[in-house]
C-alpha angles and dihedrals in degrees: 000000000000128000095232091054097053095040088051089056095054084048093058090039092056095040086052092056095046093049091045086054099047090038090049082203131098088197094046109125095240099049091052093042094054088031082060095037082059091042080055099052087039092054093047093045096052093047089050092047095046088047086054094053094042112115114198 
């Protein structure tokens, strides 16, 4: 899988956990909408990895 997809999922990783520690709240707008932006990139990248593995 590419390097920049992978490297754009540990961005929004980090950003997650920094924002979980300054929001102090796991319910908090802000943490759910990036927690499901995330959900989001993981979702494509594994569909995009398992497409590439496919063998047909």
């Amino acid at each position: 899988m590419e390097k920049w997809r992978r490297d754009e999922l540990d961005k929004l990783r980090n950003e997650l956990h920094r924002l979980i520690d300054k929001e102090k709240n796991l319910i908090s707008p802000k943490v759910v909408a990036l927690s499901q932006k995330l959900d989001k990139a993981l979702n494509a990248y594994e569909k995009a990895k398992n497409k590439k593995n496919r063998i047909d």
